[in-house]
VOLO-8893 format. One record per residue (C-alpha): x negated, y negated, z. Coordinates in Angstrom, 2 decimals, m for minus. Each point is the difference from the previous one (the first is absolute). Example, Ala and Ser with C-alpha at 12.3 -4.5 7.8 and 13.67 -1.06 7.14 Angstrom:
BEGIN
{{m12.30; 4.50; 7.80}},
{{m1.37; m3.44; m0.66}},
This chain:
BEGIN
{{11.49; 1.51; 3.68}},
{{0.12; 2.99; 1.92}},
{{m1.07; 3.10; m2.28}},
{{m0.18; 3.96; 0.46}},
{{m2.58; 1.41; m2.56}},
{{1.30; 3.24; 0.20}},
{{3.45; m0.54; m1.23}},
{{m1.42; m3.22; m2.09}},
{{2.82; m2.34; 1.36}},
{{0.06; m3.72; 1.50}},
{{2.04; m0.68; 2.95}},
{{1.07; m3.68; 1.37}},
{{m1.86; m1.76; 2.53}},
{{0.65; 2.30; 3.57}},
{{0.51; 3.02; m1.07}},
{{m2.76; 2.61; 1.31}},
{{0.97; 3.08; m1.14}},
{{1.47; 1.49; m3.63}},
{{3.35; 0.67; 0.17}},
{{m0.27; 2.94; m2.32}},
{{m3.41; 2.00; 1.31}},
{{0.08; m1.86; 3.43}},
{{m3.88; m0.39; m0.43}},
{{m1.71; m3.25; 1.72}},
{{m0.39; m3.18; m2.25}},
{{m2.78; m1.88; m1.41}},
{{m0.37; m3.63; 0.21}},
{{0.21; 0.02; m3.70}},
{{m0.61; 1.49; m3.42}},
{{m3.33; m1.82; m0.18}},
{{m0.92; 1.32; 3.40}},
{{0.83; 3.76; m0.80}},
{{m2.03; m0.68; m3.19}},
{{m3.01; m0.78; 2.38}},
{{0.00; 2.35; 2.09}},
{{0.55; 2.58; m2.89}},
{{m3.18; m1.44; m1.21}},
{{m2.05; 0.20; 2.98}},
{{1.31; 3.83; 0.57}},
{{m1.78; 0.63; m3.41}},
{{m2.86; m1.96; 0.76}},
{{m0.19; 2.03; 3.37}},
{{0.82; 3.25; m2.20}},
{{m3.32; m1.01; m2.41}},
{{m2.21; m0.46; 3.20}},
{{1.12; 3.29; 1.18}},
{{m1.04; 1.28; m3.01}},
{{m3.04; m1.00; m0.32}},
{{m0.50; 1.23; 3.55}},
{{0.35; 3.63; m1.45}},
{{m2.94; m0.71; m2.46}},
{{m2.52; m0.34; 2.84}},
{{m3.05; 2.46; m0.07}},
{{0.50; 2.71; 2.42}},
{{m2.65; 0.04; 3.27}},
{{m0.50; 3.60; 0.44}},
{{m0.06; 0.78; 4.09}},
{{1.55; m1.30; 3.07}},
{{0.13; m3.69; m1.38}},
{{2.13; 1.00; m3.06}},
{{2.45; 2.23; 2.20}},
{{0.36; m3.39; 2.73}},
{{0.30; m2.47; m3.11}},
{{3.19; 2.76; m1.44}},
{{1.22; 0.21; 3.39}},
{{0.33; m4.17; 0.81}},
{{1.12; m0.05; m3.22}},
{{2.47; 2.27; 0.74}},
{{1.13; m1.17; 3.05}},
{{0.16; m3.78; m1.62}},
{{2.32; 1.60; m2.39}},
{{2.39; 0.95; 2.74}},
{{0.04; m2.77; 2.34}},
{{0.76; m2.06; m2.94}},
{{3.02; 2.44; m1.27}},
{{1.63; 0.48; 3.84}},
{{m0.17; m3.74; 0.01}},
{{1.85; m1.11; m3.65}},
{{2.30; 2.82; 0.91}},
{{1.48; m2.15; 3.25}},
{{2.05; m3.23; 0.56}},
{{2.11; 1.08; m3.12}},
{{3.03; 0.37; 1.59}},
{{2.95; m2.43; m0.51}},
{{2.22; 0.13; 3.29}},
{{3.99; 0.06; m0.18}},
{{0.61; m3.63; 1.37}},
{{m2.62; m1.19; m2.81}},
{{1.83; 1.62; m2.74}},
{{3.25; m1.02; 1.66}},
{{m1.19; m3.82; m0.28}},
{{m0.84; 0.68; m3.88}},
{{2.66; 1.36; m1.10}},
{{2.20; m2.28; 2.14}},
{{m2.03; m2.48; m1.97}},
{{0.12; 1.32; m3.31}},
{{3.47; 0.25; m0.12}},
{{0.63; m3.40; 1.15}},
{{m1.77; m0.92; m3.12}},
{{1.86; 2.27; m2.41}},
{{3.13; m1.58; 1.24}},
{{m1.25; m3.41; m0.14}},
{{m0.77; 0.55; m3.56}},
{{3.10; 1.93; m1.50}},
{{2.32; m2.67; 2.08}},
{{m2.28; m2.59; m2.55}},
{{0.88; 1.72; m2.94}},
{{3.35; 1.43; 0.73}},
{{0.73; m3.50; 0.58}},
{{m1.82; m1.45; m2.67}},
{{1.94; 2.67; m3.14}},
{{3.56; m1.04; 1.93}},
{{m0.82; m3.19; m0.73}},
{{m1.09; 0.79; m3.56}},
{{2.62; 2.08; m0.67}},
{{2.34; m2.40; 1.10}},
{{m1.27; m2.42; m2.24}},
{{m0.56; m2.70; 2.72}},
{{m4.03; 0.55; m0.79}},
{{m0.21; m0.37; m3.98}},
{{m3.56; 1.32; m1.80}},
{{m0.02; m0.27; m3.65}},
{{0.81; 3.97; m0.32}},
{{2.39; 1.18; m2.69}},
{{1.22; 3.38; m0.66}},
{{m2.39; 2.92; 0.14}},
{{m2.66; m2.37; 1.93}},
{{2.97; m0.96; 2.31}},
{{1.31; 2.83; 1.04}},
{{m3.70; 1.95; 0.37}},
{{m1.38; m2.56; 2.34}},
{{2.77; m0.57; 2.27}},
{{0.67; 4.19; 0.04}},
{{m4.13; 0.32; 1.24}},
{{0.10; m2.85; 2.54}},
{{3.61; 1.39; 1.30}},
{{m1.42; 3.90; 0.27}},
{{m3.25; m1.57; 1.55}},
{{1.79; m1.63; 2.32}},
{{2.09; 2.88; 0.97}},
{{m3.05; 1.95; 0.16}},
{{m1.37; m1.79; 2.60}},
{{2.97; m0.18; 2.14}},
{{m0.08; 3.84; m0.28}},
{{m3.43; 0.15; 1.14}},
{{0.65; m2.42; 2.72}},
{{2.87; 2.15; 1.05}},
{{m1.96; 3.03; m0.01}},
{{m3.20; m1.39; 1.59}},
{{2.66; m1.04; 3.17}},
{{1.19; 3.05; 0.33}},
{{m3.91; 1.43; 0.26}},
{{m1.04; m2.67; 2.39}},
{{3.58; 1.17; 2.02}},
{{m1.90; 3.31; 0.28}},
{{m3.31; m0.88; 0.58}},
{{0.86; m2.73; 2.86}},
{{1.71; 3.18; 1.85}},
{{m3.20; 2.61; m0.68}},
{{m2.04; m3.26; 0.95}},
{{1.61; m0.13; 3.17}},
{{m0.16; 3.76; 0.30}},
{{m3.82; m0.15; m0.64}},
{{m1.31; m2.68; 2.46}},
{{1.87; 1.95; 2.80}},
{{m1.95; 3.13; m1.15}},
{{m3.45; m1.61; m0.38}},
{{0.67; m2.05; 3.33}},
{{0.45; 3.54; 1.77}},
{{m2.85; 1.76; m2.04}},
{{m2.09; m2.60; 1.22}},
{{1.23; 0.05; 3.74}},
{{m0.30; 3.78; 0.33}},
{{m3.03; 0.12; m1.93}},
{{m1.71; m2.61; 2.61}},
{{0.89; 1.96; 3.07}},
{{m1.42; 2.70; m1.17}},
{{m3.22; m0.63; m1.52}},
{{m3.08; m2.62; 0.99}},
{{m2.62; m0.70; m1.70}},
{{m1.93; 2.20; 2.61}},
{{1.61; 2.91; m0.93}},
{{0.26; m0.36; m3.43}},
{{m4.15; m0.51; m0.18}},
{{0.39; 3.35; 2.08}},
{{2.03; 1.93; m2.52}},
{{m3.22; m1.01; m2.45}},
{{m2.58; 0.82; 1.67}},
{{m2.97; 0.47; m0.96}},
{{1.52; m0.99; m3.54}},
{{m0.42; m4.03; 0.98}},
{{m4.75; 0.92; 0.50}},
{{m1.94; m1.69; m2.38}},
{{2.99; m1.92; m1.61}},
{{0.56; m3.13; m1.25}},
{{2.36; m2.24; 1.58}},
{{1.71; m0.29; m3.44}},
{{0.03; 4.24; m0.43}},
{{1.20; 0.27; 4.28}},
{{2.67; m2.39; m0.99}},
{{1.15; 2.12; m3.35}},
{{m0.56; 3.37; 2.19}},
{{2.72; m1.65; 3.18}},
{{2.66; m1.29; m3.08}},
{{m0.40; 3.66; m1.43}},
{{0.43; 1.41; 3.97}},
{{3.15; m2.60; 0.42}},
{{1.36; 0.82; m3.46}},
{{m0.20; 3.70; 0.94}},
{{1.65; m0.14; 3.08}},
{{2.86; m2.07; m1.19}},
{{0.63; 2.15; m3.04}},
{{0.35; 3.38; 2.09}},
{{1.38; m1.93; 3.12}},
{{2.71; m2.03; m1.33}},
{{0.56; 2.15; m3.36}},
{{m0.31; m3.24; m2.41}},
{{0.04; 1.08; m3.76}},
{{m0.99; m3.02; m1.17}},
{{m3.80; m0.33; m0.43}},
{{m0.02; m3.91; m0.68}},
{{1.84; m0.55; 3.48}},
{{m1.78; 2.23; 1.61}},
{{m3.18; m2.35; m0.84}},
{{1.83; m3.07; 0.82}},
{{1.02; 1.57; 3.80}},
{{m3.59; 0.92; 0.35}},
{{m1.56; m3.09; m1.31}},
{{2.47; m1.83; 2.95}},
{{m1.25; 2.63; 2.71}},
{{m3.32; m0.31; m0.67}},
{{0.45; m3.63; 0.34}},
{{1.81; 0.44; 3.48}},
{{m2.31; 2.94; 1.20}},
{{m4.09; m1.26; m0.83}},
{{0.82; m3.63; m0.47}},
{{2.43; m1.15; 2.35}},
């Protein structure tokens, strides 16, 4: 099932995003246990990176500085792609709710029945009364959540709409007027000696820049997601 391992909750089969931190899913809890165990594995080799004898001279100060630079390619990159659009959290809440409903119209059904005595469990007094009062406020619950989670998605399908009119005309506008030409222009002499890995973090950074003081967007998660697309369009299209 679905899971978020910072809010350490399951989600049904679907669902991409947590409804209460709106953070991306996991596959699973197993999964998010992996990958929490090859962080610390990754966090021991570090370490024991740090307790490497120290060249003295200009081989020491290249080692630090790769070292360095690894560090920060590999930071700008975990830091992107984390953004959750508003059509996608549209479709999971849609979907969430559809489930919460589907559930409490189960058990709402189910305690009418029980409390109607047409579905007989062998339940007297205390017992009786305790069981059918949790399955009836459970399924009420749910209904309330589904109600609730359709009112969200109500929201979200309008700022969904809203958003993929303002990324289509970022991305227009953004296209006519920059190439790749002059964006490797803008660099300079920043681009010698690099990497094709490091030119392509150093154009995302340019792009990112440019959109943030161009097209005054707050948000730093879609500001990474426009300039992920761009680059796309601009070096690889």
């Amino acid at each position: 099932m679905p899971y978020c391992p910072k809010c350490d909750m399951e989600f049904v089969d679907g669902i991409t995003t947590c409804t209460d931190c709106g953070g991306p899913l996991v596959g699973s809890k197993e999964e998010a246990e992996a990958m929490k165990k090859e962080a610390m594995e990754e966090a021991r080799k570090k370490a024991a990176e740090m307790e490497m004898p120290v060249w003295e001279g200009e081989e020491s100060e290249t080692l630090s500085s790769g070292m360095e630079d690894l560090k920060k390619r590999r930071a700008a990159l975990s830091k992107r792609n984390l953004y959750v659009n508003k059509a996608q959290k549209y479709q999971d809440t849609k979907a969430s709710a559809s489930a919460f409903l589907f559930i409490g119209a189960i058990l709402t059904a189910g305690s009418v029945l029980l409390w109607s005595g047409v579905i007989q469990l062998p339940l007297m007094g205390t017992s009786r009364f305790l069981t059918f009062g949790v399955l009836t406020a459970m399924g009420l619950g749910s209904l309330a959540v589904g109600a609730a989670s359709i009112r969200s998605a109500k929201a979200l399908s309008k700022q969904a709409e809203e958003e993929e009119s303002r990324t289509a005309s970022i991305l227009e506008g953004f296209q006519k007027d920059h190439t790749a030409d002059s964006l490797d222009a803008r660099l300079g002499t920043e681009l010698d000696g690099l990497s094709p890995e490091e030119a392509s973090l150093k154009r995302l950074d340019l792009i990112q820049d440019i959109l943030v003081t161009t097209y005054d967007i707050p948000d730093q998660a879609y500001a990474d997601s426009l300039a992920d697309q761009l680059y796309e369009k601009i070096f690889h299209s």
